[in-house]
C-alpha positions, -999 to 999 in steps of 0.1 A, spaced: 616 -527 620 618 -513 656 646 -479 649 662 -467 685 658 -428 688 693 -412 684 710 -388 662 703 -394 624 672 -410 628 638 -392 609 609 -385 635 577 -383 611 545 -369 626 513 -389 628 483 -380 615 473 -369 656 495 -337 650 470 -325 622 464 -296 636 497 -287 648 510 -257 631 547 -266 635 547 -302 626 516 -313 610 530 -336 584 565 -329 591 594 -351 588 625 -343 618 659 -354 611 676 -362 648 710 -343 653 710 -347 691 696 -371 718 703 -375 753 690 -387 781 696 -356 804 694 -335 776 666 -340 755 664 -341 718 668 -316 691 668 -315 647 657 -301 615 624 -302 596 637 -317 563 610 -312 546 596 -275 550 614 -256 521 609 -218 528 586 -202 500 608 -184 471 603 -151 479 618 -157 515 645 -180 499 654 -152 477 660 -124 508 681 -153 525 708 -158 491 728 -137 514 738 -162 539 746 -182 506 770 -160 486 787 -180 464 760 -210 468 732 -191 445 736 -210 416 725 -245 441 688 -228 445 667 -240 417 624 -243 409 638 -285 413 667 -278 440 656 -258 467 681 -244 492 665 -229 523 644 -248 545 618 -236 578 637 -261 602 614 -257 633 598 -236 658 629 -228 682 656 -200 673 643 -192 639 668 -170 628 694 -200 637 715 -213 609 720 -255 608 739 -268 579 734 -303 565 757 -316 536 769 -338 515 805 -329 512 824 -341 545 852 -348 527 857 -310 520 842 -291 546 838 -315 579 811 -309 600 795 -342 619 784 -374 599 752 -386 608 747 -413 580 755 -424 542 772 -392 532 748 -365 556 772 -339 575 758 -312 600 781 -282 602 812 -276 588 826 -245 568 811 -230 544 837 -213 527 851 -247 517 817 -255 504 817 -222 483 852 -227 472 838 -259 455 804 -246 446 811 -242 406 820 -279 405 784 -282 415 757 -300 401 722 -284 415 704 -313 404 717 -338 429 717 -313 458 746 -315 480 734 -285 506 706 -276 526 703 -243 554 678 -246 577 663 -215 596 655 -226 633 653 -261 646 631 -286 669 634 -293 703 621 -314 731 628 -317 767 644 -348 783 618 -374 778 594 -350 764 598 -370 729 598 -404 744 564 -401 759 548 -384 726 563 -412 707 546 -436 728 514 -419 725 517 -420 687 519 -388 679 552 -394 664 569 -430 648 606 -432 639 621 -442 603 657 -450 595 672 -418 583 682 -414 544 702 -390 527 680 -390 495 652 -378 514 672 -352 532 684 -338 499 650 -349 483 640 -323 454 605 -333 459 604 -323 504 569 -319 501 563 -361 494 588 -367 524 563 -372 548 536 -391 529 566 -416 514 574 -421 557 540 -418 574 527 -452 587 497 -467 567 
């Protein structure tokens, strides 16, 4: 199945990109694509270690109880801006934000989010905050695709909100 590049689609790393630092075997979720304007997303599937998590629960007050060993909270989501905050949930109906597929929402507000947060369940996560975020020049994406250094995968919120990130990639990487 041939999937066009454009927002909410997954951009999953070949094997060539091994020994890429920033995306060896990392899986891009596509929040923006545009001709004249390039392309940009979060690595879904790069949870930050649990010590870093931890110094981060700030930006989370009221969340804390959604970061679990099984439910991790805090993600590395790419190279540019790494002190950026991007937002992906599941709860569009509370706190808006843009939809991007099946019930995946960028953005938003958070206090909503922590106004609900008891209600809760941190098994079936509902939240992710990325740290930073990919980006590629107009084209620039296009021509690595092409050269197979990336493929492109229908995007799915149960691997977005996966509690297993680090099987993302090998459940989407082409034979």
């Amino acid at each position: 199945m041939s999937v066009p590049l454009s927002p909410g689609v997954f951009v999953v790393a070949s094997p060539k990109l091994a020994e890429n630092p920033h995306f060896a075997r990392k899986v891009v979720l596509v929040l923006r694509h545009s001709a004249d304007k390039g392309t940009s997303g979060v690595v879904i599937n790069w949870p930050l270690s649990q010590g870093h998590a931890t110094e981060l629960m700030h930006l989370a007050g009221g969340l804390e109880h959604l970061q679990t060993p099984d439910s991790r909270l805090f993600f590395d989501g790419g190279p540019i801006e790494p002190k950026m905050l991007v937002t992906l949930h599941r709860a569009g109906h509370l706190v808006g934000g843009t939809p991007f597929f099946e019930d995946v929402h960028a953005g938003g507000n958070l206090e909503a989010l922590r106004a609900h947060a008891t209600s809760m369940d941190p098994q079936r996560p509902l939240l992710r905050l990325y740290l930073g975020y990919a980006s590629w020049s107009p084209g620039q994406l296009e021509k690595e695709i092409a050269g197979g250094f990336w493929s492109l995968s229908p995007g799915s919120a149960d691997l977005v909100f996966s509690n297993t990130p680090e099987l993302v990639w090998q459940q989407l990487s082409p034979p």
